[in-house]
C-alpha positions in Angstrom: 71.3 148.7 153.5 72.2 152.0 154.7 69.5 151.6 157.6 71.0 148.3 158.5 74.2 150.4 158.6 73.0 153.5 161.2 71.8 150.5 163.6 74.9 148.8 163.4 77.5 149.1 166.5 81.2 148.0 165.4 83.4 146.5 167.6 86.2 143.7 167.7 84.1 140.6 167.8 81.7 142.4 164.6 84.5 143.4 162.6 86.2 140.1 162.9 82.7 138.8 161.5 82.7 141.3 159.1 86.6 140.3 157.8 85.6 136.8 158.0 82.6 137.3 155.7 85.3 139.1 153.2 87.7 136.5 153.2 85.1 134.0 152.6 83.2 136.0 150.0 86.5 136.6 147.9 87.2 133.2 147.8 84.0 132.2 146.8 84.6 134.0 144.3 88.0 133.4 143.2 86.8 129.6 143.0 83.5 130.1 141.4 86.1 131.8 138.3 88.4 128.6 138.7 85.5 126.1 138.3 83.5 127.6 135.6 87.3 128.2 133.5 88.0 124.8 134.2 85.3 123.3 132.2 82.6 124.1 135.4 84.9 121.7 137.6 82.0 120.5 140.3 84.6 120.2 143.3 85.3 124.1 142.5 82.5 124.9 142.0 80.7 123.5 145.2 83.4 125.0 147.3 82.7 128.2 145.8 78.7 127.9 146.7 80.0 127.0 150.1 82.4 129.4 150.5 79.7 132.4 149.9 77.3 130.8 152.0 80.0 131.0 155.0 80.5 134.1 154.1 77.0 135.1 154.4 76.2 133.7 157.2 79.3 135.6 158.9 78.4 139.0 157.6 74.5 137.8 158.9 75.5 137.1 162.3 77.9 140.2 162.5 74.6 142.0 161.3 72.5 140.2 164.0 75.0 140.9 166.8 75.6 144.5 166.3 71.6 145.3 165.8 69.6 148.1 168.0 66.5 146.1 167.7 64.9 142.7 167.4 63.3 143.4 164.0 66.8 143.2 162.0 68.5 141.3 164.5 65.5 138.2 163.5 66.0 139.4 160.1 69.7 138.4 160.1 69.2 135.4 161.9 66.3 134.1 159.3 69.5 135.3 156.4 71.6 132.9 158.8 70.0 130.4 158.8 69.2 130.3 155.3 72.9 130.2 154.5 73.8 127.2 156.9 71.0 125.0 155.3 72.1 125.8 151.7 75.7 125.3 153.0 74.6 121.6 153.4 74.5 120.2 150.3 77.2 122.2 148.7 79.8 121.0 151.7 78.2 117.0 150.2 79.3 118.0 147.1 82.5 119.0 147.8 83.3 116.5 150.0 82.4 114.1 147.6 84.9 115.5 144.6 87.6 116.3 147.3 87.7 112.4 148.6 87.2 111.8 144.5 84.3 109.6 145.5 81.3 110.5 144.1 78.2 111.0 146.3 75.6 108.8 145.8 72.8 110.0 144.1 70.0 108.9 146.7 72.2 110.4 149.8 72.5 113.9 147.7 68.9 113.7 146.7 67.7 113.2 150.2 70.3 116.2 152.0 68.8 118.3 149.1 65.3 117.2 150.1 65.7 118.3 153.4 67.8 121.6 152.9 64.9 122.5 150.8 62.4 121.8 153.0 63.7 123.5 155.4 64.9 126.8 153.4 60.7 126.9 152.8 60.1 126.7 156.3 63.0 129.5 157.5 60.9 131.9 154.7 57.6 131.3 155.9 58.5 131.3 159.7 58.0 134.5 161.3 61.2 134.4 163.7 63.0 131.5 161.3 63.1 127.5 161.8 64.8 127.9 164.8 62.9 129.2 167.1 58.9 129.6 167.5 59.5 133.4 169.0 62.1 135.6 169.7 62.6 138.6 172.1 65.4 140.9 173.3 67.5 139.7 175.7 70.4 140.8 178.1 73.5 141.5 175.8 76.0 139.6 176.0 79.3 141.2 177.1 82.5 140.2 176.0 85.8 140.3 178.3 86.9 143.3 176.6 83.6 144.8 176.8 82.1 144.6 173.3 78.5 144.1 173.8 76.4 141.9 171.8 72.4 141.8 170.8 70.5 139.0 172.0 67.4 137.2 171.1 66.2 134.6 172.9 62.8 132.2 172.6 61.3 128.5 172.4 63.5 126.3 170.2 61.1 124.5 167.5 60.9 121.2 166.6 62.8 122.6 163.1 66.0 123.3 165.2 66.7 119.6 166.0 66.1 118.6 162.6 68.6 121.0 161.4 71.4 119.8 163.8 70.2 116.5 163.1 71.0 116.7 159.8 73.7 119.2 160.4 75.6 116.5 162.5 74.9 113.3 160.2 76.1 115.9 157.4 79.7 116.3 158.9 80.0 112.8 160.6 79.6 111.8 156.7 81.7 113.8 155.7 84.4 112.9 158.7 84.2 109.7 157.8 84.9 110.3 154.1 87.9 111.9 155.3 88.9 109.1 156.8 89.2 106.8 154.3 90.7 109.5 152.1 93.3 109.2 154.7 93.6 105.3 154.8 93.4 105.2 151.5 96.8 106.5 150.9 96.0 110.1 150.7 96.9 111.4 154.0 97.7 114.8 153.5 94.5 115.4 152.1 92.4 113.5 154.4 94.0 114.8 157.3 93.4 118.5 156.0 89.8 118.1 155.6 89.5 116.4 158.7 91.2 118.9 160.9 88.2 121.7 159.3 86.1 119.3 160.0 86.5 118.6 163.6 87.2 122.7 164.2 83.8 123.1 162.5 82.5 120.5 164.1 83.4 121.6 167.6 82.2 125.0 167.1 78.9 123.6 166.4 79.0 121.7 169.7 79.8 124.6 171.3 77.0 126.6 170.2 74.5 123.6 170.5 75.8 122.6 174.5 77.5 125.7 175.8 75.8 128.5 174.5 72.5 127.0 173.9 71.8 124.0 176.7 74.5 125.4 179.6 73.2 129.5 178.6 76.2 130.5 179.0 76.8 134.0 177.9 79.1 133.3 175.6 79.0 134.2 171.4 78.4 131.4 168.8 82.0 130.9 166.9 80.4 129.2 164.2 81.7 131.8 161.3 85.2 131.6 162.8 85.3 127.7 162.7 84.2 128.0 159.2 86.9 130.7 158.4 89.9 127.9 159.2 88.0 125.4 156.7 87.9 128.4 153.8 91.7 129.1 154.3 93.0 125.5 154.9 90.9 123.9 152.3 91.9 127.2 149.9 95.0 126.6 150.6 94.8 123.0 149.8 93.1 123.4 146.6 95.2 126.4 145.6 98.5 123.7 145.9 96.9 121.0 144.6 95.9 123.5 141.7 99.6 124.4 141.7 101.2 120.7 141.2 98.0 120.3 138.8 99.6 123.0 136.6 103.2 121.4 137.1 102.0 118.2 135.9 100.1 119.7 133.3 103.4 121.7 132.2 105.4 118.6 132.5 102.5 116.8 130.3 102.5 119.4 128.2 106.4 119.2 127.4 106.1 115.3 126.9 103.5 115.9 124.2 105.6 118.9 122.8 108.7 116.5 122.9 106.4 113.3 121.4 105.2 115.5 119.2 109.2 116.4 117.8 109.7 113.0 118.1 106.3 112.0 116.1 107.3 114.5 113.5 111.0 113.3 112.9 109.1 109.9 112.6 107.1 111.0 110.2 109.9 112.9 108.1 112.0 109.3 108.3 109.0 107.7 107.2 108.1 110.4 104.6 111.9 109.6 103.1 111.8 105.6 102.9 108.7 106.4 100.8 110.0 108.6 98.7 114.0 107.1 98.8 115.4 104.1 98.1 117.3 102.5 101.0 120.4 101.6 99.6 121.3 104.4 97.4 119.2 107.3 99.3 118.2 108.4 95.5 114.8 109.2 95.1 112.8 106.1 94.2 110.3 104.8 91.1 107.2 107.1 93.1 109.2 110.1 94.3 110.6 109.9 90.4 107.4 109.6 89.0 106.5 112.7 91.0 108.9 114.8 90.2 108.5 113.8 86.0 105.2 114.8 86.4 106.1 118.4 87.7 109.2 118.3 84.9 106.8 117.2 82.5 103.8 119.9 83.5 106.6 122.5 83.2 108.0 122.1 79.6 104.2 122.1 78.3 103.8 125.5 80.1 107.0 126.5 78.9 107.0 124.7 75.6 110.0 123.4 76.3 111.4 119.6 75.9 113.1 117.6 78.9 114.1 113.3 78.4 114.2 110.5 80.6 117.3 108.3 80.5 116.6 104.7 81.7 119.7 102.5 82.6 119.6 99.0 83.0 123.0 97.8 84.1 124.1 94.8 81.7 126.6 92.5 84.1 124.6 92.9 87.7 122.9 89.6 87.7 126.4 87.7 87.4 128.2 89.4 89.4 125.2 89.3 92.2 124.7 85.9 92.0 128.9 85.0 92.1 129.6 87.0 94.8 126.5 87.8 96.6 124.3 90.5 97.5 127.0 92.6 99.4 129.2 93.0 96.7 126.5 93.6 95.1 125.1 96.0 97.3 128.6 97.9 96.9 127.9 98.2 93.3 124.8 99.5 93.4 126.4 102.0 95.6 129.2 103.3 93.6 127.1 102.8 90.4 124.3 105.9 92.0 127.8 108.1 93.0 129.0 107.5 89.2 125.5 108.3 88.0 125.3 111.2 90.4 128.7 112.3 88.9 128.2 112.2 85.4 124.7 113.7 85.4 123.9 117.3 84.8 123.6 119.6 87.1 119.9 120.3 87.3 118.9 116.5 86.5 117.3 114.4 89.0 118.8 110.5 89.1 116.4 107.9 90.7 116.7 104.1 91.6 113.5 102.6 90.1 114.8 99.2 91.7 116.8 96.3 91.2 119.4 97.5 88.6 117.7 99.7 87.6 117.8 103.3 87.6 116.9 106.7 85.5 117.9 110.2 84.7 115.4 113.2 84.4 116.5 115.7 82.7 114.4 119.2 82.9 114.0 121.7 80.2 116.9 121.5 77.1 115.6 122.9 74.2 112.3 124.3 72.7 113.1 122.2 69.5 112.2 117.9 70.1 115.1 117.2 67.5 117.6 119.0 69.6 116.9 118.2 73.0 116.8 114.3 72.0 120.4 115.2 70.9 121.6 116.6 73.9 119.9 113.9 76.0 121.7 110.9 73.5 124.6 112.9 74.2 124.5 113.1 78.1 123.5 108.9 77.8 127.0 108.5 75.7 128.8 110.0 78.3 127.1 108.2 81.0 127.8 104.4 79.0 131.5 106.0 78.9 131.1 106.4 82.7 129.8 103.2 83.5 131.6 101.2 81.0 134.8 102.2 83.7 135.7 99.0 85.9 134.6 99.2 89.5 136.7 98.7 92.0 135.1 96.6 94.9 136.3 94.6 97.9 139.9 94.4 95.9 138.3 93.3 92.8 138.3 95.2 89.6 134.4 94.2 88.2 133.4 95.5 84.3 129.7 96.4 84.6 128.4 98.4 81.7 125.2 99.6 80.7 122.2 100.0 78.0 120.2 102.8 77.9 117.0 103.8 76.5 115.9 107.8 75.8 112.4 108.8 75.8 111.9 112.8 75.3 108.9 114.9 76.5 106.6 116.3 75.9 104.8 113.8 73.7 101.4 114.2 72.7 99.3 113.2 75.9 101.8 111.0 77.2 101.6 110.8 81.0 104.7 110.5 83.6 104.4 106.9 83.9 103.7 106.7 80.0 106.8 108.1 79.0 108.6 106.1 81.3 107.3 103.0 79.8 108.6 104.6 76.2 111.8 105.0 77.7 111.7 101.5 78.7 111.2 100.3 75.2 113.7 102.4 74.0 116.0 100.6 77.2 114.5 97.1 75.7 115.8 97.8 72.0 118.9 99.4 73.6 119.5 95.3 75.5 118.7 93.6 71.9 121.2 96.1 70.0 123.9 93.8 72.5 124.2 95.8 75.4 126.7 98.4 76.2 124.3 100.7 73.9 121.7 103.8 74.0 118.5 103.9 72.2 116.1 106.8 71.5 112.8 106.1 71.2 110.8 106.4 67.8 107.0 105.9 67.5 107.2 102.6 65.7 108.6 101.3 68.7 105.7 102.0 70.0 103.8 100.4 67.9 105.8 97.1 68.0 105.5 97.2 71.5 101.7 97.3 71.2 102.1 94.7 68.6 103.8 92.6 71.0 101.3 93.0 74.0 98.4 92.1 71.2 100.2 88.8 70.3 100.8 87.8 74.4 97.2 88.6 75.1 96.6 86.8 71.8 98.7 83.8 73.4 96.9 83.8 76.2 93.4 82.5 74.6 94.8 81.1 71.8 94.3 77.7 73.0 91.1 77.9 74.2 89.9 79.3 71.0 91.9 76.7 68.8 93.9 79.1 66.6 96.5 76.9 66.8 97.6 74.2 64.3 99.8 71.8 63.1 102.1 71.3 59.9 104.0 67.8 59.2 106.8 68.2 57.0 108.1 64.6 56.1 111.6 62.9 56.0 112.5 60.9 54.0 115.8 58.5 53.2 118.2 58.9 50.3 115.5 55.8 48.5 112.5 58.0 49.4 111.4 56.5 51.7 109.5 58.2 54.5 111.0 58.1 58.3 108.9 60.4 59.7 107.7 63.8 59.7 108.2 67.3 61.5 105.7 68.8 63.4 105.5 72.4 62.8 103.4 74.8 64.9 101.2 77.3 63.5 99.2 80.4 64.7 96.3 81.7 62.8 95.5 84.5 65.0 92.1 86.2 64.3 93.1 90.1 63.5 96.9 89.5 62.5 96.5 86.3 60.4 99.1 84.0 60.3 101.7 84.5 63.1 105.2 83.2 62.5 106.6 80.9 64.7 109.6 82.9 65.1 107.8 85.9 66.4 105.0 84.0 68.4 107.1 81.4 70.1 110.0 83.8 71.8 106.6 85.8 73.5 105.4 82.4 74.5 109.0 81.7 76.2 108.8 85.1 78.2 105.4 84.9 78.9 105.3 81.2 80.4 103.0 80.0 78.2 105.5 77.6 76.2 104.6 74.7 78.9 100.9 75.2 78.2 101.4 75.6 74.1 104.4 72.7 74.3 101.6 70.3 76.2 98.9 70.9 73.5 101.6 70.1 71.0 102.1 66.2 72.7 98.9 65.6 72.8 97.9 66.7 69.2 101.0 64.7 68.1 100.0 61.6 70.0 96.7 61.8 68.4 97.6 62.1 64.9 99.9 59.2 65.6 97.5 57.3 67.1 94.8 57.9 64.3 97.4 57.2 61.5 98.0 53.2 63.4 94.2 52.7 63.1 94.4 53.4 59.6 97.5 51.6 58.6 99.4 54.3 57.5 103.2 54.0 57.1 104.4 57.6 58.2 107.9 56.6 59.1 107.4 55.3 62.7 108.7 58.9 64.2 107.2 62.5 64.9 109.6 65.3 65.5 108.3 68.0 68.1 110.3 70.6 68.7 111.0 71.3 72.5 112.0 74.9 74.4 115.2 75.1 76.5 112.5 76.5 79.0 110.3 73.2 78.8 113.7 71.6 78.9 114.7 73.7 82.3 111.1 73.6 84.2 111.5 70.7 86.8 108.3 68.7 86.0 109.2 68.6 82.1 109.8 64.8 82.6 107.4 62.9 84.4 104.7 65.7 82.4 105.7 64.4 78.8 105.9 61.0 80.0 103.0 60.8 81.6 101.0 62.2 78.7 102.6 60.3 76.0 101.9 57.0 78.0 98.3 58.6 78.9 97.9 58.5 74.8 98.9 54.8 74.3 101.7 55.9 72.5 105.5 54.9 73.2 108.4 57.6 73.3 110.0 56.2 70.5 107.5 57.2 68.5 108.1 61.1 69.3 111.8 62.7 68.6 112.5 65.4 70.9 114.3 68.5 69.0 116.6 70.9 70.9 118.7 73.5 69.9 122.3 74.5 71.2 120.7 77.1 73.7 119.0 74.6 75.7 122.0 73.8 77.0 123.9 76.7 77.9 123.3 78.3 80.9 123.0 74.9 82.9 124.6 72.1 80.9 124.6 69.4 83.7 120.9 69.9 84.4 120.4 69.7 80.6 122.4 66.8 80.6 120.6 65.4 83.4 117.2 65.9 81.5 118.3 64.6 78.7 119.9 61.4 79.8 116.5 60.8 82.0 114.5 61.4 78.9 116.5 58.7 76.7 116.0 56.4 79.3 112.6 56.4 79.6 112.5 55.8 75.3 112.3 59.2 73.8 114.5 59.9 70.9 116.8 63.2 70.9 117.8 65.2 68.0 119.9 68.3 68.3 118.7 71.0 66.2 120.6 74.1 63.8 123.8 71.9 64.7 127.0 74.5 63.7 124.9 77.5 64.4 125.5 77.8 68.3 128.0 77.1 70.4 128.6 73.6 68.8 131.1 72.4 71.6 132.2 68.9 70.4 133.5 68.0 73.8 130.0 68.6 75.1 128.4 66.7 72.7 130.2 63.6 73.2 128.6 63.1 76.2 125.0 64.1 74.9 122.9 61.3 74.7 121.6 62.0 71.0 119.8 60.1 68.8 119.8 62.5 65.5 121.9 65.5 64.5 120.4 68.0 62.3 122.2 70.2 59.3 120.6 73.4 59.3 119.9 75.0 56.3 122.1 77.6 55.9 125.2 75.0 55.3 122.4 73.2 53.1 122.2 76.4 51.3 125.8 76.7 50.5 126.4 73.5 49.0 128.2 74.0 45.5 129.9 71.4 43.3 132.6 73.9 43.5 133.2 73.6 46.7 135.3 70.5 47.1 135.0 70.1 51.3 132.0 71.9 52.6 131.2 72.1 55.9 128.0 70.0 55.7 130.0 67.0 55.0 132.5 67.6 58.7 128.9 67.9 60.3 128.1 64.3 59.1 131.6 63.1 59.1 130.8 64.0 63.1 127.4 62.2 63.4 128.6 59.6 61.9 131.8 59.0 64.6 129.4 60.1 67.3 126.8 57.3 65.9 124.0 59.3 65.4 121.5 59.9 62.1 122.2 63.1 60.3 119.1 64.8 59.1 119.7 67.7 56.6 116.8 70.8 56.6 116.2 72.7 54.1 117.1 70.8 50.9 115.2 72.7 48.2 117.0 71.4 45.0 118.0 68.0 43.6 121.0 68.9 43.6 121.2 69.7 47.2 120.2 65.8 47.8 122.6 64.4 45.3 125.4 65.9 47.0 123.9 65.0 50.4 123.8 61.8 49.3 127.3 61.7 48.3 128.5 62.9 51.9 126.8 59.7 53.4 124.0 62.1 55.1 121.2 59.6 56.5 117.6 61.5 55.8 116.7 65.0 54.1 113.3 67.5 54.4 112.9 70.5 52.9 110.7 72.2 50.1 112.4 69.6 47.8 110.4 66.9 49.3 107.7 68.8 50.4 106.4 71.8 52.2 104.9 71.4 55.5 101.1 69.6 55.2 97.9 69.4 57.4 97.3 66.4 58.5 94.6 65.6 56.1 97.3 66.4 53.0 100.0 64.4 54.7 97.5 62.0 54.7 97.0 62.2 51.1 100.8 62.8 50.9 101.3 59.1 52.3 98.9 57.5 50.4 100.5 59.1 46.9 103.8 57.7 48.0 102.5 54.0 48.6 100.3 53.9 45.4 103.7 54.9 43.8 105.6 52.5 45.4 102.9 49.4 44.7 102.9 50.7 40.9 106.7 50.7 40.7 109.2 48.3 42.0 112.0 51.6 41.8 109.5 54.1 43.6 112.0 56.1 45.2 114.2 56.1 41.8 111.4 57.8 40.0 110.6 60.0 42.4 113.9 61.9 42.2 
């Protein structure tokens, strides 16, 4: 280099070649860093490769024009020439990613093809593709006197190729240019078309003035390709510049849908974990924060309590005035709650009207802290036992509550929320308006309870269930008729009674199912007993639910299977209680009336126990009223006008039979008989029989009768 350096003679036209070669070189470089930071960016990248071939092909012909001798003066042309062939395929390349058309692959292979064909044949050429030999010739001066070394020599067949190619190269790329243009993108496809007619002019100029004419004039090659390094640097440098704007402005969308994502998220995050109405914490979020409260006291043997409030009026008041003012409660219910709890306690909705209390450490002793938490549920029922006032109406809500305190053995969050719930459930059956703590044998009649509804539920399938007749008879003896009685052997409790087995059943739903089975058994025993000429009084009693008598298929079920039997509904006495019709009394009534008229007989059950409304039952459409025991029980010859005898005074008036239950003692029956009541049952006359013994009962009763013309009289 410093050889090439002594031969070199400096004047305007070099140094301009030499500055040219700089500027091109720097931005070669400045872009080859761009395209390799941005991901190795082709477009970049290719300008880069064609920016430092420019540039050496300036610095190559500044060498070439300031040389002493033809030896480096060939030597930079061969370094020349080398340059513009590799130049061709990165200008494709660029052009291609500037027009943002891709090049096709064959067109790219092919310019590739020949640049390195030709980049073989410049190295093994003696004097370079150009030319076939090369000697000094007269300098060339310039008008300022600068003069220039000159080679000149036989073109070869090399050099037309070259501009062959050299010219389809830019007309390709002019035309690329041109649609970029037409396209829409003007700015940039006039740009590169401007450097590319500048370039492409020099090129003429070298190829017809200086070459064909001989005019002694310099190539300007290098300085053509100086205005397509500074225009297209400048191009790429703005559109690198709004690039970066956008990319800001994208940037500060995403930062801004990104606040807007994470409020989202946070709002969603709170209706998961908060009830809507209320903004408490709901049944998860409460469950959550139990199981921190309850992992705490076992570290710090310590005891907390959950307080679970069910409110007692909310249903009526809901359903009469609708879910706003209902709504309204709910509301001011959670501020009362908020109000009256302590300080570090955490009040949740669970739903519906429901809601609880968690209350963190209060005592290391169990005894104590359940005292303090009974104590903060009295002064919560004091609380809510206040009338509300909503939408000008002053509404009386109360509460029950049930108290559950933990730790308890390895009783989970949701585990001693479920105790608190049964201590809520005995709270409700207490009558209301109450708080309950819960004890362990609560917990072990609630697991009692869920053994007899599972029991329930394949009960019938297994046939655990039976039945019981318990006849009726007239003041003569004679028998009208028989109650059915249900019966539950169930296979690890034994015998279930009725009155523990049936109210499950009624909660559960299975009373429709259990009340079917009881028909058809009924209908078959009746129908067995006809084939065998027994006299059994003509009539079954079956007892029915006020929730068979409220489901709205009860009729045309019972009818249907009784007529599906071959039996008529006379034969079968439907027994109701009072309760059956209380919350809906003109659906009842409506029931009951469609039920008479198809031929069923209706007896009202526990008559004087209930509600006993005589207005209502006027307009019942009964058949038989039934004394229940307990005025049965308190008949005494002392007692001159007992009650038992206004209850048949009334069935009398009302025209219906009176039946008395429970009659245990003859002299039970005498007196009942003295009131004018119609038929008795009880243990007096006999207990409750299979089938097969009432059976055997019957036949007893008829032998009697044929052997005695006063069978009834000796009976008694």
């Amino acid at each position: 280099m410093q050889d090439v350096a002594n031969h070199l003679n400096f004047g305007y036209f070099t140094a301009a070649l030499l500055a040219t070669a700089a500027v091109a070189f720097g931005a070669g470089i400045q872009f080859l860093v761009i395209g390799v930071r941005q991901r190795r960016d082709p477009t970049h990248l290719a300008f880069a490769v064609l920016c430092l071939c420019i540039a050496t092909l300036a610095f190559s012909n500044a060498v070439m024009d300031a040389a002493d001798s033809p030896a480096l003066a060939i030597l930079a042309l061969r370094i020349l020439c080398a340059a513009a062939v590799l130049a061709l395929p990165a200008l494709v390349l660029f052009v291609g990613g500037y027009t943002g058309r891709p090049v096709d692959r064959y067109l790219l292979g092919t310019v590739c093809a020949l640049s390195l064909w030709l980049f073989w044949i410049n190295l093994r050429s003696p004097y370079g593709m150009l030319d076939t030999a090369l000697h000094e010739a007269t300098p060339t001066v310039l008008p300022w006197g600068e003069a220039l070394y000159t080679l000149e020599g036989p073109h070869s067949i090399w050099s037309h190729v070259f501009r062959g190619l050299t010219y389809a190269v830019f007309l390709w790329a002019l035309y690329r240019a041109a649609r970029q243009y037409r396209d829409g993108q003007r700015l940039r496809g006039a740009m590169l078309g401007i450097c590319l007619l500048i370039q492409f002019l020099a090129l003429l100029w070298g190829a017809i003035v200086v070459g064909t004419l001989g005019r002694p004039y310099p190539s300007i090659d290098a300085f053509a390709f100086l205005s397509f390094v500074l225009l297209m640097s400048l191009l790429l440098a703005s559109q690198m510049h709004s690039h970066a704007l956008q990319l800001e402005r994208t940037a500060s969308e995403l930062r801004a849908e990104a606040e807007i994502r994470r409020e989202a998220e946070l709002d969603l995050r709170h209706a998961a974990y908060h009830d809507a109405l209320t903004g408490l914490p709901n049944r998860l979020r409460a469950l959550y924060i139990l199981a921190d409260l309850l992992a705490d006291a076992v570290q710090s043997d310590q005891y907390g309590a959950v307080l679970m409030i069910d409110l007692d009026n909310f249903k009526t008041i809901n359903d009469s005035l609708g879910h706003h003012a209902g709504d309204r409660v709910l509301e001011t219910i959670a501020d009362n709650l908020l109000a009256a709890a302590p300080s570090a306690s955490t009040v949740a909705r669970l739903g519906g009207d429901e809601f609880v209390v968690l209350l963190g450490a209060l005592d290391d002793d169990a005894d104590t802290a359940a005292t303090r938490a009974m104590q903060v549920a009295e002064r919560m029922l004091e609380r809510l036992a206040t009338p509300l006032a909503i939408d000008s109406r002053v509404l009386g809500i109360g509460a029950s509550i049930g108290v559950a305190v933990f730790p308890n053995l390895d009783a989970g969050a949701a585990d001693i929320i479920r105790c608190a719930d049964i201590a809520l459930y005995r709270a409700k059956s207490a009558g209301r308006n109450a708080a309950r703590l819960f004890l362990p044998h609560m917990q072990r009649d609630a697991d009692a309870r869920l053994e007899l509804e599972r029991g329930l539920r394949t009960a019938l399938e297994r046939q655990e269930f039976s039945l019981r007749f318990q006849p009726q008879v007239d003041m003569r003896g004679k028998p009208m008729g028989a109650e059915a009685l249900l019966r539950w052997k169930h296979p690890g409790l034994g015998e279930v009674s009725p009155a523990i087995f049936i109210p499950v059943a009624e909660e559960t739903g299975l009373i429709h199912a259990l009340g079917g089975w009881v028909i058809a058994e009924v209908c078959n025993h009746i129908r067995e007993w006809r084939r065998l000429g027994m006299d059994f009084g003509g009539r079954i009693a079956v007892n029915v639910s006020p929730w068979q008598i409220a489901h709205p298929q009860f009729v045309p079920n019972i009818e249907a299977q009784v007529k599906a039997a071959g039996i008529e509904p006379s034969a079968l006495t439907l027994e109701l209680t009072e309760s059956a019709l209380l919350n809906d009394f003109d659906t009842a009534l409506h029931t009951l009336r469609r039920l008479s008229a198809i031929g069923f007989r209706l007896a009202l059950d526990d008559f004087g126990t209930g509600y006993s409304s005589l207005a209502y039952l006027q307009q019942l459409p009964l058949d038989e009223l039934k004394i229940d025991r307990t005025f049965i029980s308190a008949l005494q010859p002392a007692i001159t006008d007992p009650l038992a005898g206004f209850i048949v005074d009334i069935g009398r008036r009302l025209g219906m039979t009176t039946i008395a239950e429970g009659v245990e003692t003859r002299q039970q029956r005498i007196m009942l008989e003295t009131l004018g009541c119609d038929i008795v049952q009880g243990y007096f006359i006999s207990l409750p029989l299979t089938a097969a013994d009432f059976q055997r009962w019957l036949a007893r009763r008829a032998t009697a009768k044929h052997n005695a013309d006063t069978a009834a009289i000796s009976y008694f």
